[in-house]
N, C-alpha and C positions, 0 to 999 in steps of 0.2 A: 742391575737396574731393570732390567724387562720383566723377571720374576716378581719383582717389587711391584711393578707397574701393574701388569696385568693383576694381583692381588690387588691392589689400592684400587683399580678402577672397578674389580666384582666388587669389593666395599662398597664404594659408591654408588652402583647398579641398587646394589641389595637395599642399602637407605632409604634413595630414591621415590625405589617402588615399593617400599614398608611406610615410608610414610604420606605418599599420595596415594596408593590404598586406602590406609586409615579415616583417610579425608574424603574421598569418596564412600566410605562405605559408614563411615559413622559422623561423618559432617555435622555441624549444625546450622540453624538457619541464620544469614550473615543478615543483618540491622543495620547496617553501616561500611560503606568503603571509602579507604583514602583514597583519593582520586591524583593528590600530588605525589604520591609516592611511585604509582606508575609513568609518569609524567616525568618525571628525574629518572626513574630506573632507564625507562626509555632514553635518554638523554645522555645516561654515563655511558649505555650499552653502543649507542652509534658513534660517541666521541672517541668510543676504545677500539674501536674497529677503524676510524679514521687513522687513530695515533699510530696505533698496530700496523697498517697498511701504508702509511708513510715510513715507516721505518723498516719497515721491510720492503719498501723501493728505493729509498737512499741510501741505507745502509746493511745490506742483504747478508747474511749472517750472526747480525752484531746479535740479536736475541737469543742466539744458537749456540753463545758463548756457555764454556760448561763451568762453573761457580763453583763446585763440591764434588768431592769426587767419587765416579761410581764404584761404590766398595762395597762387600757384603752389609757389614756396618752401617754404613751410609744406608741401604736397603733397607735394612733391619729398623733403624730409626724410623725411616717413615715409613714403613707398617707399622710400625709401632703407634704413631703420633695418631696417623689417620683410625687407625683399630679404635684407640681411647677416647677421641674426638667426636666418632659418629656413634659409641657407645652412648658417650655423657649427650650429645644432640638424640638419641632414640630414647634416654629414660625423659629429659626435655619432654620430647612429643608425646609419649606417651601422658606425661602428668598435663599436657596440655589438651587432652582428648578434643573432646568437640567443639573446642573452641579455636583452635591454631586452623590457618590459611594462609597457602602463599602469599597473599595477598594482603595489603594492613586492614585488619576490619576488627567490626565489633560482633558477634554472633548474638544472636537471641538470649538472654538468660544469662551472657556474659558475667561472670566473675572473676575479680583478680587471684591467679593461681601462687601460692606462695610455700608450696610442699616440694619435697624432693628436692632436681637441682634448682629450684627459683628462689632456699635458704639460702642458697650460695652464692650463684649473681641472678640478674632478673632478667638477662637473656640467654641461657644456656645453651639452646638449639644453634644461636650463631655463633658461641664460644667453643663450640663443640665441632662445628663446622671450619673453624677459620682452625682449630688446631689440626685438624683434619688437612684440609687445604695447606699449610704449610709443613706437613708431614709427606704429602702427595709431590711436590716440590722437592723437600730435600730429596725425597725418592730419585726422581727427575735430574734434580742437581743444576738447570739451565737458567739462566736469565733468563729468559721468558718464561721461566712457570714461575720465578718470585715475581715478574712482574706482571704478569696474571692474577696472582693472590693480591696484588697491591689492588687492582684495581675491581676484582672482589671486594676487599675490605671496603672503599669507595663507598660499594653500592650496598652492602650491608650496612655500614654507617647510615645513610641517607634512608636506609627501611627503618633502621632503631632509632632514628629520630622521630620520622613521621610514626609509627609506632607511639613513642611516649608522651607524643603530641594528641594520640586520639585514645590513648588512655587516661593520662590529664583529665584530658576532657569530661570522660566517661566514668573517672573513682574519683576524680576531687583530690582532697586532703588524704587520701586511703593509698592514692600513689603517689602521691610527695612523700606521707611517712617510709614507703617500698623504697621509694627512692633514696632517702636519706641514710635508711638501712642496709641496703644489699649493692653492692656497684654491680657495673653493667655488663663487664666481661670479663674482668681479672678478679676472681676473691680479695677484695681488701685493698684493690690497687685502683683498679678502672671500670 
């Protein structure tokens, strides 16, 4: 498991900082920010911190319980998971060039990007991350790393909402059709 880990987490380093790079260095100009989407992130971020810190003084251990066991295997998987995860999230951002931000916004010149992984679902960057994220977990093998990834997922739900709510906005009929067409994070499923 530690070989795992320390791999998964230069993974994660190396993303990171490939794709907040990219965003400073070839940014475009942002026209638009959702304002509720920080406002909820903010909200799941200190409710998680509540729940986490409650339960780790009522019940001191119980998260540290180990789920899967630490095997080569077990390792092997999540490198694996998290490897193909922040691959499929880097070709994402790349086809999303200057127009992607951490943040939910609309850039100057905005168009809907529909090449590459966004034939496939129309959030790749977070389908590619949460596979990642649950690849970095089995790694781990602990109730609290899956209940970390859960409340990840949470707070990336609540971005792909507000998200498709200021795209809406912003393509009309052009992202109904997207939407009708491509699911959200599963090919074909979700």
């Amino acid at each position: 498991m530690d070989t795992a880990f320390v791999i998964i987490a230069g993974e994660w380093i190396a993303f990171m900082a490939f794709i907040f790079s990219l965003g400073f260095l070839y940014g475009g100009k942002t026209e638009r920010i959702s304002k509720q989407y920080f406002e909820q992130s903010v909200l799941v971020f200190v409710l998680a911190i509540v729940v986490l810190t409650t339960i780790r003084l009522l019940a001191p251990g119980l998260l540290i319980v180990r789920v899967i066991p630490g095997t080569v295997l077990t390792g092997l998987t999540g490198v694996t998971l998290t490897t193909a995860g922040l691959l499929f999230a880097t070709w994402a951002r790349i086809h999303l060039g200057k127009f992607w931000s951490s943040m939910v916004t609309i850039k100057s010149g905005h168009h809907l990007i529909r090449t590459g992984p966004y034939r496939i679902v129309r959030n790749p960057m977070y389908a590619g991350m949460l596979a990642a994220l649950v690849g970095a977990a089995v790694a781990v093998g602990e109730l609290l790393a899956f209940v970390v990834v859960g409340i990840i997922v949470i707070g990336i739900w609540l971005k792909i909402t507000a998200e498709e709510e200021i795209l809406q906005e912003k393509f009309g009929e052009e992202y109904t059709r997207f939407r009708r067409e491509v699911k959200s994070l599963i090919p074909y499923v979700l």
